[in-house]
N, C-alpha and C positions, 0 to 999 in steps of 0.2 A: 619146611625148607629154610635153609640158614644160609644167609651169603658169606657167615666168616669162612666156609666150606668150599664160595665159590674163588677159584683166584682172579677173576675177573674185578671182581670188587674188593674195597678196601676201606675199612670201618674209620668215620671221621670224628663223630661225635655223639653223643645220647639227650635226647630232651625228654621230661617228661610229663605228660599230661594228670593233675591232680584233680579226683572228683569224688563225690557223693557215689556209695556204688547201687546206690537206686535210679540213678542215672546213664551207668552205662546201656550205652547203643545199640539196635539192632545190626549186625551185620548188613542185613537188606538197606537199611539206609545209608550205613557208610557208605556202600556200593554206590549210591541212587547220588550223594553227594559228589563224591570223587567223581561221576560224569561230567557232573556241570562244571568242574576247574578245567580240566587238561585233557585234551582228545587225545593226547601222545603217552598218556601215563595210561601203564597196564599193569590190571594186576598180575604177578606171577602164583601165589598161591593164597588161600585164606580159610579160617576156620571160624565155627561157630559153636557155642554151648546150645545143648536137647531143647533151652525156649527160644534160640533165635539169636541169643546176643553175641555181637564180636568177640572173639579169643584170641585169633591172630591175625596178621595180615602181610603180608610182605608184595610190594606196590615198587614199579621201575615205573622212571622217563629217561628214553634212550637219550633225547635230545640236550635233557638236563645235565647227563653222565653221572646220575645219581640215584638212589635206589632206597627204602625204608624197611625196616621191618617191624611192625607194632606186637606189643605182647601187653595183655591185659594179665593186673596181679590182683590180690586186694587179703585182705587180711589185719590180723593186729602187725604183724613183722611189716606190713606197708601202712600203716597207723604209724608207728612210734618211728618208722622212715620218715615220716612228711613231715612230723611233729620235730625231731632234732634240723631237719634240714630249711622249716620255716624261722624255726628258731637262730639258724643263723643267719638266714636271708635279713630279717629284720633290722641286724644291724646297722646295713648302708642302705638303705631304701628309704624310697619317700613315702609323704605321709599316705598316702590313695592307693600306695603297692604294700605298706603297712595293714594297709584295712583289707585288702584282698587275701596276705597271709594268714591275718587271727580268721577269714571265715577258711581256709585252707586247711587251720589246726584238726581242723575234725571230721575231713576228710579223711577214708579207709580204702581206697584205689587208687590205682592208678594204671594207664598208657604210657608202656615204654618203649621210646622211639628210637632206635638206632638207627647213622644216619648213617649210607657208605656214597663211597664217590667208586664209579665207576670208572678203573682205570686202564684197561685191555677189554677186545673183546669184539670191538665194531669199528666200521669203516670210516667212524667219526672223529677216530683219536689217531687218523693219519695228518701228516702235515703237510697243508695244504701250499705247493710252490708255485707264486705269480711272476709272471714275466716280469720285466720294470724297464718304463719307458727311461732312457738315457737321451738326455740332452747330446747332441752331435758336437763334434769342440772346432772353434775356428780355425779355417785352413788357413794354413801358417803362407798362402801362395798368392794369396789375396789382398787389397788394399781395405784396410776397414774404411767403413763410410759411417760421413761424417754424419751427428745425431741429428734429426730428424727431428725441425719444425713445426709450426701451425701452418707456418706458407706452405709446407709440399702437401698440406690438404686441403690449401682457402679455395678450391674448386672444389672440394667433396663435402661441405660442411654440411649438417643433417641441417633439415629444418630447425626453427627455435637457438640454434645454434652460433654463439657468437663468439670473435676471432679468442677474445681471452680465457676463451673455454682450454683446458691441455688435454690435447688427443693421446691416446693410448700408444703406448710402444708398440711398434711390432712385435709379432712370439716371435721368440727363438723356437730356430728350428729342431728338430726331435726325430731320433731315426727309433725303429723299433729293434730289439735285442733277446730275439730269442732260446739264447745262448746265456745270455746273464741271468742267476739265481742268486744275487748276492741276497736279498732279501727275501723271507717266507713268513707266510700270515700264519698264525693260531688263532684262533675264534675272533678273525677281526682284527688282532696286533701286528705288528709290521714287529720282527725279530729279526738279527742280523744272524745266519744260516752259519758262518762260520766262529759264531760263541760256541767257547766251550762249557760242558755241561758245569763245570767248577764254577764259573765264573757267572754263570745266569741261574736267576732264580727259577723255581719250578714252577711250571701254569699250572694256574688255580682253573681247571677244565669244569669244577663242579659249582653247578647253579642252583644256589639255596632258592628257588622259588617254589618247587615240588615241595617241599621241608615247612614251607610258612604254608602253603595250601591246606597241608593234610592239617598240622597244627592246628591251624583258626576254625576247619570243621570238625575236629574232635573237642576243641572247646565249645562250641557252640551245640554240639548235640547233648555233653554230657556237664554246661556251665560250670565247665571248671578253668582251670590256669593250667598254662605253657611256662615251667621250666627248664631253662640250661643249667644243670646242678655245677657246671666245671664253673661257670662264670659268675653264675649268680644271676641270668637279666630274667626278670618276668617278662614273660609273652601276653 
């Protein structure tokens, strides 16, 4: 199963995991690991080689709006990959991500990880419209009154409480307006509803935390490293 097939998703990035391939994983454990991160991430489909180990795996969190698909290679043609691509990392790296590369060089697998962000599809990538409370504006019919002393409270003062204390303003009053949408939230952001699409940047909907989960337990079952080959950062 390939998500570049599905149009729902939309390929972001590729990371990949480098290891010893006497170390790759059983399927049954990735499984067994991937429980304990995220109760919302499911797998959609996964494969295994005739003794048990991972071959592929393609893993969605709806919540995330992001989706992986893992494909296990190994070979010399994934040898002499890891070997030109450590060999360039080396350049800007420090010394402790240096010493992680030379034991990399002789690494012959690897976990490659495409990352997609889920961009149609679910009732999650609707935009969510809140009311907004409006201040009410002063009646133009009215005498304003005049500001408001400690004396119009020296009968209400709390206990503990002395005259050079400064009591709080009254609120201003607030009518409700359920007719105004000048404002609408995206996961949380307050967006002004009538930007146009030129003019606004595009929401970032997709949350890398699904992407570092599955990461950190593919390194740890098969003690190897987390590359982004576009950037260059060790994982």
């Amino acid at each position: 199963m390939s998500l570049f097939s599905d149009e729902r998703y939309t390929w972001r990035e590729t990371y990949f995991v480098l290891f010893d391939p006497v170390m790759r994983p059983r399927l049954s454990d990735v499984r067994r690991e991937l429980r304990h991160v995220a109760g919302t991430l499911t797998i959609l489909d996964n494969k295994a080689e005739p003794n048990g180990t991972l071959a592929s795996m393609t893993v969605a969190s709806y919540e995330d709006h992001a989706a992986l698909e893992i494909a296990y290679h190994e070979g010399n043609n994934v040898h002499s990959e890891i070997s030109l691509l450590t060999e360039l990392l080396e350049k800007g790296c420090t010394p402790k991500e240096k010493e992680r590369l030379l034991n990399a060089k002789k690494y012959r697998a690897k976990f490659e990880i495409l990352h997609f962000e889920q961009t149609a599809g679910t009732s999650e990538f609707d935009i969510v419209k809140m009311p907004v409370l409006q201040f009410a504006p002063r009646e133009k019919n009215k005498t304003a009154l005049p500001p408001l002393s400690i004396r119009n409270y020296s009968d209400k003062l709390l206990p503990n409480q002395t005259s050079n204390q400064q009591m709080p303003n009254p609120k201003k009053r607030f009518h409700f307006d359920p007719d105004s949408y000048e404002n609408c939230i995206v996961n949380g952001v307050e967006t002004d509803e009538n930007e146009s699409s030129e003019d606004s940047a595009e929401f970032e909907r997709i949350d890398p935390n699904m992407l570092v989960f599955v990461l950190e337990i593919l390194c740890r079952l098969t003690k190897g490293i987390a590359i982004d080959p576009a950037s260059g950062v060790i994982i």
